[in-house]
PDBQT receptor file of N, H, CA, C and O in Angstrom, charges set to zero:
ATOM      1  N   UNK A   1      30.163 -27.293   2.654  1.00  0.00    +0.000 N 
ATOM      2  CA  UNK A   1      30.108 -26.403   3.779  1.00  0.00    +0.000 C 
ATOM      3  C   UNK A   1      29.209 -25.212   3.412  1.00  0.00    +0.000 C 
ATOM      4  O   UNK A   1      29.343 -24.824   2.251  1.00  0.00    +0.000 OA
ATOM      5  N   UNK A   2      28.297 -24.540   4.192  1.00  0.00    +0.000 N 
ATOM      6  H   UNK A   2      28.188 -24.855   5.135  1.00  0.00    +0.000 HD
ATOM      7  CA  UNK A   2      27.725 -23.444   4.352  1.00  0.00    +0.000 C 
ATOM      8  C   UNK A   2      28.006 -22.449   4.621  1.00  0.00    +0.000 C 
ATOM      9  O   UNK A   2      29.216 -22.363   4.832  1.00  0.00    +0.000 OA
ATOM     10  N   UNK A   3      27.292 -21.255   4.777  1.00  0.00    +0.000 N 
ATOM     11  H   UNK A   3      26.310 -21.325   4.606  1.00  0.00    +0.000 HD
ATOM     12  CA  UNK A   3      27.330 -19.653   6.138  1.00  0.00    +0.000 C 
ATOM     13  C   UNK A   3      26.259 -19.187   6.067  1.00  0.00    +0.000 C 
ATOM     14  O   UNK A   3      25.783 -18.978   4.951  1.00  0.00    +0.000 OA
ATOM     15  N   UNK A   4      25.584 -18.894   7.156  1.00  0.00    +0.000 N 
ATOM     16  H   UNK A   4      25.971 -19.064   8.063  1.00  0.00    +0.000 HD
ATOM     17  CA  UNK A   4      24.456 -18.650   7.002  1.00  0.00    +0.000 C 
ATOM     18  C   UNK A   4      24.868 -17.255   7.353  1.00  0.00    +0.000 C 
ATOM     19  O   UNK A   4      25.834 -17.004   8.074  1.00  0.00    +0.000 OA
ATOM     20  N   UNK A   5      24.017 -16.286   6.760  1.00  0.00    +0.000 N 
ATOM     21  H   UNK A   5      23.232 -16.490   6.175  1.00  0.00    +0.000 HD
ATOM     22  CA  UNK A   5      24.040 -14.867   7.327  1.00  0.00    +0.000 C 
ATOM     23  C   UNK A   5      22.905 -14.076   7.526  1.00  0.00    +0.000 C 
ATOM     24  O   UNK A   5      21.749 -14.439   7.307  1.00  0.00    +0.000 OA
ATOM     25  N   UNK A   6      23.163 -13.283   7.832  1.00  0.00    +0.000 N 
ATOM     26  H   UNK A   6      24.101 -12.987   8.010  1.00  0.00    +0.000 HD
ATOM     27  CA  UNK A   6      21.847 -11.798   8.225  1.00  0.00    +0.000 C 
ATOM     28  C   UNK A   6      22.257 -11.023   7.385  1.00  0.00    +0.000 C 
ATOM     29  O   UNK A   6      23.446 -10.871   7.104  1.00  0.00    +0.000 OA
ATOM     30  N   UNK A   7      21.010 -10.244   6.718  1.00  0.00    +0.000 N 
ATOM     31  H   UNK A   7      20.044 -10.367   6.946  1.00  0.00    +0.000 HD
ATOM     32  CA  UNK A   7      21.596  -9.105   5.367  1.00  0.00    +0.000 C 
ATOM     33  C   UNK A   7      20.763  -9.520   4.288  1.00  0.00    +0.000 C 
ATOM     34  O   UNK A   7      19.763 -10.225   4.157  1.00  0.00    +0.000 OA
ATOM     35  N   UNK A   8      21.309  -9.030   3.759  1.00  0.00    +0.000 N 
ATOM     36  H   UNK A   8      22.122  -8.457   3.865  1.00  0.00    +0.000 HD
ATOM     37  CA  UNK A   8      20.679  -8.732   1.713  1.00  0.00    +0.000 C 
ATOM     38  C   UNK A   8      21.712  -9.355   0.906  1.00  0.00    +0.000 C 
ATOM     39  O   UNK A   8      22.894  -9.112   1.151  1.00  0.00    +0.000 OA
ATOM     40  N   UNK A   9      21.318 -10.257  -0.180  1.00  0.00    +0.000 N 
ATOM     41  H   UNK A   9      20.358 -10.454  -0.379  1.00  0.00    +0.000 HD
ATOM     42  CA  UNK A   9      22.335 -10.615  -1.325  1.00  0.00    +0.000 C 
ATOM     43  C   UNK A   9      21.757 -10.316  -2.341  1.00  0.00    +0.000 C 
ATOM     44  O   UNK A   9      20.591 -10.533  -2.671  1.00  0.00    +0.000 OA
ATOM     45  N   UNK A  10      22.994  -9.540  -3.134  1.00  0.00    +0.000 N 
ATOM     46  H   UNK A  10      23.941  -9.364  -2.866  1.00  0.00    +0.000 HD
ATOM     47  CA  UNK A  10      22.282  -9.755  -4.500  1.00  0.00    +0.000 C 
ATOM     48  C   UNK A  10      23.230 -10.333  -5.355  1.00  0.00    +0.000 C 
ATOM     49  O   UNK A  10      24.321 -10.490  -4.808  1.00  0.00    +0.000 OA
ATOM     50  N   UNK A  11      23.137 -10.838  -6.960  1.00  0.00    +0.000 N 
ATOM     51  H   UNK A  11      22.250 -10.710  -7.404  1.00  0.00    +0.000 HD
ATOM     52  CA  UNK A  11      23.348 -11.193  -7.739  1.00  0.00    +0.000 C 
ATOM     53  C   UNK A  11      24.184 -10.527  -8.735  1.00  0.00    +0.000 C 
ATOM     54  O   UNK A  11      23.882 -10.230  -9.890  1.00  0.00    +0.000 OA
ATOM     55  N   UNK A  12      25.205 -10.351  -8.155  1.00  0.00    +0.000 N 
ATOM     56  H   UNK A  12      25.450 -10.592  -7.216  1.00  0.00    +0.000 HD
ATOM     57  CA  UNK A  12      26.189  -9.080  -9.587  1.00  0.00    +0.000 C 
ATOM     58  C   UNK A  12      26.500  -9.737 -10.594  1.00  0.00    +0.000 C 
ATOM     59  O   UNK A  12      27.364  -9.253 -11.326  1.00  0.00    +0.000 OA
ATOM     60  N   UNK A  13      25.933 -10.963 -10.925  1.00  0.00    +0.000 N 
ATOM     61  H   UNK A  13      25.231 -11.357 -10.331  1.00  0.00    +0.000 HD
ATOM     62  CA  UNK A  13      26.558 -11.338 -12.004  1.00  0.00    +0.000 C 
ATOM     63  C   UNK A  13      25.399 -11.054 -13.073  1.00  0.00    +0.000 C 
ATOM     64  O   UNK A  13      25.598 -11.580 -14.168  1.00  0.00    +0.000 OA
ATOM     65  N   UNK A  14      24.337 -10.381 -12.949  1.00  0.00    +0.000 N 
ATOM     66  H   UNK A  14      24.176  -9.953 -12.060  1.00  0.00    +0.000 HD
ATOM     67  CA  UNK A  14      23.442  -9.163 -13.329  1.00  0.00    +0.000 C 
ATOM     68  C   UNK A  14      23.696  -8.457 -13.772  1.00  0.00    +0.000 C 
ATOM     69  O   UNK A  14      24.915  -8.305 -13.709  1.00  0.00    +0.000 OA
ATOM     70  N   UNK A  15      23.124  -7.629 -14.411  1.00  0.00    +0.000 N 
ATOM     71  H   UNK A  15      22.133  -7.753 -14.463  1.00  0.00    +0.000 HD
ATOM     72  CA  UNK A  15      23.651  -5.982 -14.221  1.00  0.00    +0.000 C 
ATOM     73  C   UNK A  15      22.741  -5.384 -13.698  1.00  0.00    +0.000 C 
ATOM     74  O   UNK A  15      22.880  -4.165 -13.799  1.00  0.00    +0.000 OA
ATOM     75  N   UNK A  16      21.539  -5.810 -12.988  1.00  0.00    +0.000 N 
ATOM     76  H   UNK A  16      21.426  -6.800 -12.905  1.00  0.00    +0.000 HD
ATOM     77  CA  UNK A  16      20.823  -5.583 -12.217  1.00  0.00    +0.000 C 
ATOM     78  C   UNK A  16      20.956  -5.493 -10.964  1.00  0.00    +0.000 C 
ATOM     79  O   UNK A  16      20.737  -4.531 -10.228  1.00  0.00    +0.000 OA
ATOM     80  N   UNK A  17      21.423  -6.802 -10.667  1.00  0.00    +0.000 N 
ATOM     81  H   UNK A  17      21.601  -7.584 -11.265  1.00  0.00    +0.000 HD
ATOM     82  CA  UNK A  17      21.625  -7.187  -9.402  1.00  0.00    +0.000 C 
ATOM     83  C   UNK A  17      22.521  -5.861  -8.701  1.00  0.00    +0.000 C 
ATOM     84  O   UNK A  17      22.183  -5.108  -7.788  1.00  0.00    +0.000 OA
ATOM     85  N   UNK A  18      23.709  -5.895  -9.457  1.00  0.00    +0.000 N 
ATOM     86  H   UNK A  18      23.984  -6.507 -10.199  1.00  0.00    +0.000 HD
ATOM     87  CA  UNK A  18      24.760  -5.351  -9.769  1.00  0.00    +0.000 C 
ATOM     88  C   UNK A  18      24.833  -3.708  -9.178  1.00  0.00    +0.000 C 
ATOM     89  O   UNK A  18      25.604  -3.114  -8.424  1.00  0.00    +0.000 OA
ATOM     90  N   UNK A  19      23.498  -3.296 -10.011  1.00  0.00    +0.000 N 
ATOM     91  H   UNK A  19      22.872  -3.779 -10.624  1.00  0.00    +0.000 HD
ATOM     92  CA  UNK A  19      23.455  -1.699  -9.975  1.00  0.00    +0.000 C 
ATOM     93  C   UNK A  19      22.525  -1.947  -8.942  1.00  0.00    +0.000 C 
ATOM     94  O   UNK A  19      22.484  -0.808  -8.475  1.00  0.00    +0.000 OA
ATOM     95  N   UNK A  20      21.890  -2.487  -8.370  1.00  0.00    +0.000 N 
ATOM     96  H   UNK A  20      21.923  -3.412  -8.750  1.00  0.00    +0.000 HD
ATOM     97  CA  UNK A  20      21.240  -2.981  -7.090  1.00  0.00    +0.000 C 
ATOM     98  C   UNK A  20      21.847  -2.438  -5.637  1.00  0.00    +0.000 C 
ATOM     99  O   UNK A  20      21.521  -1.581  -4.816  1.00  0.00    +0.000 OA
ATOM    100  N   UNK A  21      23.064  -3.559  -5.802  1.00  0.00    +0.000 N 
ATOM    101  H   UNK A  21      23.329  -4.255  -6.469  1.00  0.00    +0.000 HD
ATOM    102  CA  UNK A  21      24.036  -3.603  -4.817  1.00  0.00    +0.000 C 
ATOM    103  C   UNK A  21      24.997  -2.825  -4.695  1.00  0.00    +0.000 C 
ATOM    104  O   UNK A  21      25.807  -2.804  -3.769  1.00  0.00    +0.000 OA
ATOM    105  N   UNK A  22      24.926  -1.624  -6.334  1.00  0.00    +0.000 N 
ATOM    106  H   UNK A  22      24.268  -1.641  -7.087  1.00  0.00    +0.000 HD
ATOM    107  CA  UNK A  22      25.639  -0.537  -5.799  1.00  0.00    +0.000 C 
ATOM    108  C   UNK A  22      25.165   0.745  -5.116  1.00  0.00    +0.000 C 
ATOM    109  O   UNK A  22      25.622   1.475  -4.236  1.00  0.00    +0.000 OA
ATOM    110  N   UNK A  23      23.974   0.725  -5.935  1.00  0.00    +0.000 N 
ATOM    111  H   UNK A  23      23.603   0.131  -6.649  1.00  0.00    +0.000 HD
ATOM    112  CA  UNK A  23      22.759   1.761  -4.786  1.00  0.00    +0.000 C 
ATOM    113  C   UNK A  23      22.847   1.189  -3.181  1.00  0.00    +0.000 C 
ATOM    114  O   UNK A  23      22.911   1.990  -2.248  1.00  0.00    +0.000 OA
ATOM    115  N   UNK A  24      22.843   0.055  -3.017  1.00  0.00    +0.000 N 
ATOM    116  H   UNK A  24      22.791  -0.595  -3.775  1.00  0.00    +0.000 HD
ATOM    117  CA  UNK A  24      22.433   0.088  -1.473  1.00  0.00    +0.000 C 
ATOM    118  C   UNK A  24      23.976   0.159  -1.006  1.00  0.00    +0.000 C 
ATOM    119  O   UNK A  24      24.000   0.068   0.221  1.00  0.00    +0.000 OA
ATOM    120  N   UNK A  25      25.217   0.284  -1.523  1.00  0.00    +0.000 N 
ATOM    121  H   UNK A  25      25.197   0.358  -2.520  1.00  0.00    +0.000 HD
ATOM    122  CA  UNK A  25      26.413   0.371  -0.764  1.00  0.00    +0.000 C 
ATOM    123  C   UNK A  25      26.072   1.978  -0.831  1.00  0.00    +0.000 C 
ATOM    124  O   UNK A  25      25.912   2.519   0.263  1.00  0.00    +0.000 OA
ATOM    125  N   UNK A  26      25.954   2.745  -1.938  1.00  0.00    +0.000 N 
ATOM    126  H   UNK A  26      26.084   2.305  -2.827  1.00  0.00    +0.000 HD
ATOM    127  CA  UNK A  26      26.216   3.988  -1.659  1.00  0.00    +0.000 C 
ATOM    128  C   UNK A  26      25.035   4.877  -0.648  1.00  0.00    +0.000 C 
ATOM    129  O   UNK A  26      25.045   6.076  -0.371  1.00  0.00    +0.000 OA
ATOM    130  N   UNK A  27      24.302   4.085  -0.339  1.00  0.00    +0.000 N 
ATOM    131  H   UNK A  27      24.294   3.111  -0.564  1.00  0.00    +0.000 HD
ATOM    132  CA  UNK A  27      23.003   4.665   1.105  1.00  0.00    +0.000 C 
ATOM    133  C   UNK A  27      23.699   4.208   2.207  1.00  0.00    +0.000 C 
ATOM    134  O   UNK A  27      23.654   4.848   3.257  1.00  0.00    +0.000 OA
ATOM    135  N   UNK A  28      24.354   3.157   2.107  1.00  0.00    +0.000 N 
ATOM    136  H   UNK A  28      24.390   2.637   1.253  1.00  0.00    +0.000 HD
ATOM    137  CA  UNK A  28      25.295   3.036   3.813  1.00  0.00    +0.000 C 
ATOM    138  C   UNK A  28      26.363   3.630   3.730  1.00  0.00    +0.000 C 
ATOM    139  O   UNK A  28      26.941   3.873   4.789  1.00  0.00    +0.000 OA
ATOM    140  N   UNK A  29      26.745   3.897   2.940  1.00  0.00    +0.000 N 
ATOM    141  H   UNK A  29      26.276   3.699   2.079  1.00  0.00    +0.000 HD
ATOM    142  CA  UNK A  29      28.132   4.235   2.963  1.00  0.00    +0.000 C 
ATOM    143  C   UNK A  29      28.458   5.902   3.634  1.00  0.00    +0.000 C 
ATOM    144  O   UNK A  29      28.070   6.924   3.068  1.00  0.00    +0.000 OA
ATOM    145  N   UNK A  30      29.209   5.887   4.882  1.00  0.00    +0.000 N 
ATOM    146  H   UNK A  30      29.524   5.057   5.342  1.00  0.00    +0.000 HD
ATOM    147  CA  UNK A  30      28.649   7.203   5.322  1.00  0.00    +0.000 C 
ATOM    148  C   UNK A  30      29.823   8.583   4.637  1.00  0.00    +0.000 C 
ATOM    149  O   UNK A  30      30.101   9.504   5.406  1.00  0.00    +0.000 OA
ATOM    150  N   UNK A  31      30.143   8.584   3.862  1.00  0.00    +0.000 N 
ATOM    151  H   UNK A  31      29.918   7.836   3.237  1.00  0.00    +0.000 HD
ATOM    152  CA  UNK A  31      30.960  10.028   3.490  1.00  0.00    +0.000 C 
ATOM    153  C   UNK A  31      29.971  10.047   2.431  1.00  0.00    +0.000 C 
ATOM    154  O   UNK A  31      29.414  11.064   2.845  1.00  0.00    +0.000 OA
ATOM    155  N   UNK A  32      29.448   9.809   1.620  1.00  0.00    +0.000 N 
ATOM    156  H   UNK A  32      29.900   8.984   1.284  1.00  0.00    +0.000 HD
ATOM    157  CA  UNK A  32      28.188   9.739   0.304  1.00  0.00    +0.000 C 
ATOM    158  C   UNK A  32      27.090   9.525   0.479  1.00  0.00    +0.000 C 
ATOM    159  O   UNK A  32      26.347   9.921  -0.419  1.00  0.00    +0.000 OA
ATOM    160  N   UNK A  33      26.485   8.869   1.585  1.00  0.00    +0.000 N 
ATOM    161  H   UNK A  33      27.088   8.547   2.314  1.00  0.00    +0.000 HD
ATOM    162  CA  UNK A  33      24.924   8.485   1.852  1.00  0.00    +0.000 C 
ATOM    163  C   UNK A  33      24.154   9.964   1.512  1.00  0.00    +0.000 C 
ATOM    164  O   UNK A  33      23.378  10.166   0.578  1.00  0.00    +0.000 OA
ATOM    165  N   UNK A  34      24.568  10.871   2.474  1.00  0.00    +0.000 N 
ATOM    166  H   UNK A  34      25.199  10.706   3.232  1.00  0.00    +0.000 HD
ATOM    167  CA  UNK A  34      23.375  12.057   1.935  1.00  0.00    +0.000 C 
ATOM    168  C   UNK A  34      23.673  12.705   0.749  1.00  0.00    +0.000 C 
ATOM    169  O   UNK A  34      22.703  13.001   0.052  1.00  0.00    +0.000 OA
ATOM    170  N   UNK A  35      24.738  12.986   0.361  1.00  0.00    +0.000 N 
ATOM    171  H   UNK A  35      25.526  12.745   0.927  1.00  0.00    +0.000 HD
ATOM    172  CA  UNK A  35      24.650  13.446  -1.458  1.00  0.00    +0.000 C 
ATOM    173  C   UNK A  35      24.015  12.325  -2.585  1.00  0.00    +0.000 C 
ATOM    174  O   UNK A  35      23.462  12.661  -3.632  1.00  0.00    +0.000 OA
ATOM    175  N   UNK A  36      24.150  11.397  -2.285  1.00  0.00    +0.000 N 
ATOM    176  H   UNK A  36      24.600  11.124  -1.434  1.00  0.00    +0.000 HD
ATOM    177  CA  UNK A  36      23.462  10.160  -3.048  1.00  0.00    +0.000 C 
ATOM    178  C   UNK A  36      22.300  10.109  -3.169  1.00  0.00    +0.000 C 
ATOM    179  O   UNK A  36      21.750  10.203  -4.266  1.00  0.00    +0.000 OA
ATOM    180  N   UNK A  37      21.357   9.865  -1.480  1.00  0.00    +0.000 N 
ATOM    181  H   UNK A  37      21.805   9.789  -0.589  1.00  0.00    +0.000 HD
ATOM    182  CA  UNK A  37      20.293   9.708  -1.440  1.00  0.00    +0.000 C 
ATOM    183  C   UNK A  37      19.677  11.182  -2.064  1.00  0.00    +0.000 C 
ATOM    184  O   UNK A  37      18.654  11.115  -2.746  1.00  0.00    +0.000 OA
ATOM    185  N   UNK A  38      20.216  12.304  -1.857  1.00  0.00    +0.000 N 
ATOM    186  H   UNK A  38      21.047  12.358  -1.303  1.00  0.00    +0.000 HD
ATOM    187  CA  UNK A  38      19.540  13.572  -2.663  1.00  0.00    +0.000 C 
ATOM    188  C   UNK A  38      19.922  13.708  -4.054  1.00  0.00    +0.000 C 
ATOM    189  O   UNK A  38      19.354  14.650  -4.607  1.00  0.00    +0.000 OA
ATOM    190  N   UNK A  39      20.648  13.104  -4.717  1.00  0.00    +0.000 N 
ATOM    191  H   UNK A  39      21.109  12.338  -4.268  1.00  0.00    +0.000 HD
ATOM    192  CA  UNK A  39      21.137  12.931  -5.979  1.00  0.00    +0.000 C 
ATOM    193  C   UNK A  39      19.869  11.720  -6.509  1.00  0.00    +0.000 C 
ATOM    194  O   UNK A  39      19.569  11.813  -7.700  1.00  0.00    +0.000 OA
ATOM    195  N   UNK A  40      19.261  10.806  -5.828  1.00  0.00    +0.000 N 
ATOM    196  H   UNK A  40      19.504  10.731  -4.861  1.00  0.00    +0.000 HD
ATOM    197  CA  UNK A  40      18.236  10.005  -5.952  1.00  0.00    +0.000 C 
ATOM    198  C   UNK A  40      17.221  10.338  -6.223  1.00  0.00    +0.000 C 
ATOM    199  O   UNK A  40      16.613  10.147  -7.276  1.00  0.00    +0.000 OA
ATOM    200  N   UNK A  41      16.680  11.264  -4.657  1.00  0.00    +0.000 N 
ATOM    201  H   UNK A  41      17.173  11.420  -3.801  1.00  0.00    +0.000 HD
ATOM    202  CA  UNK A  41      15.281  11.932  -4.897  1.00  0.00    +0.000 C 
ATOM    203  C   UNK A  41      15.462  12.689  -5.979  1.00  0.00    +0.000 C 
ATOM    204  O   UNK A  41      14.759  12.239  -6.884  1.00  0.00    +0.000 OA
ATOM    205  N   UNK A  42      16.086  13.650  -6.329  1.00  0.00    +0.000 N 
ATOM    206  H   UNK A  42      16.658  14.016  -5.594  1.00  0.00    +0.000 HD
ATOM    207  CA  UNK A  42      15.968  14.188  -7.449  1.00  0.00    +0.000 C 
ATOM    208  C   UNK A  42      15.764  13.535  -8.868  1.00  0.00    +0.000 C 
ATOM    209  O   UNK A  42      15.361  14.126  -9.869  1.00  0.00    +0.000 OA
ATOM    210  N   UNK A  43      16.027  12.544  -8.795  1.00  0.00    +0.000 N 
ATOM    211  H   UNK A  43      16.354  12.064  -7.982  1.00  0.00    +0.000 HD
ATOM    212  CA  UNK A  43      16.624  11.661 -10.663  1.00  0.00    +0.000 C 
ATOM    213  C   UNK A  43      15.231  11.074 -10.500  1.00  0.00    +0.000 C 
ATOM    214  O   UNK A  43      14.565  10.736 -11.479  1.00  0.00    +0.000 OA
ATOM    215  N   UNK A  44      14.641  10.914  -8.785  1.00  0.00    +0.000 N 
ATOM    216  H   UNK A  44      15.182  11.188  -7.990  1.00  0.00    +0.000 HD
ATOM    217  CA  UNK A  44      13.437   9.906  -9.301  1.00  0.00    +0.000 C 
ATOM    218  C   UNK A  44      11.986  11.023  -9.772  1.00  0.00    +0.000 C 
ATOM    219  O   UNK A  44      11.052  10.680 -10.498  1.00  0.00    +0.000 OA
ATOM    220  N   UNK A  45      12.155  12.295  -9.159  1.00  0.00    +0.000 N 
ATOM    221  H   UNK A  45      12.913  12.574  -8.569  1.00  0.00    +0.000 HD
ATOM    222  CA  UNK A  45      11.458  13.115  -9.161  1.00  0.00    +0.000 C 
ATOM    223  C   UNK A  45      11.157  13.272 -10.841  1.00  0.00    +0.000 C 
ATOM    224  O   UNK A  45      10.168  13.814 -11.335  1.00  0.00    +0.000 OA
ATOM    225  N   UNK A  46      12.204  12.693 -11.513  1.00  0.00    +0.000 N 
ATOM    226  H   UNK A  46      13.007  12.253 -11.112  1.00  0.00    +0.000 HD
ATOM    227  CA  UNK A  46      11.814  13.178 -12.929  1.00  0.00    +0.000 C 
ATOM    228  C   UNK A  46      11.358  12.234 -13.592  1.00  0.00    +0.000 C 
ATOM    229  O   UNK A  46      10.978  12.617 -14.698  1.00  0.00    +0.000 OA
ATOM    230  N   UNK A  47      11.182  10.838 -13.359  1.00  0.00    +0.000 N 
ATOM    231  H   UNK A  47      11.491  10.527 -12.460  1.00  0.00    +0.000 HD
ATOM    232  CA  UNK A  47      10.813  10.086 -13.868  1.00  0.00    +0.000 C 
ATOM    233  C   UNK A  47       9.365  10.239 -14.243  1.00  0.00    +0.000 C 
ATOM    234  O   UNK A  47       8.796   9.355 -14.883  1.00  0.00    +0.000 OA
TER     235      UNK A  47
């Protein structure tokens, strides 16, 4: 049997995948999306 879906998968059995799919829960996620995403720009700003 199948399911087909609409969306994004990733692979947590990664630790890529993993930290992947936890970045994109914490951008939807709406009580954390904007402290996150500015906790982001900042961390990437230093790279």
């Amino acid at each position: 049997m199948s399911y087909e879906f609409e969306g994004n998968r990733y692979d947590c059995g990664s630790k890529f995948g993993f930290l992947l799919a936890n970045v994109e829960y914490g951008l939807l996620h709406q009580e954390i999306k904007s402290e996150f995403a500015a906790y982001l720009q900042q961390r990437v700003s230093k790279i």
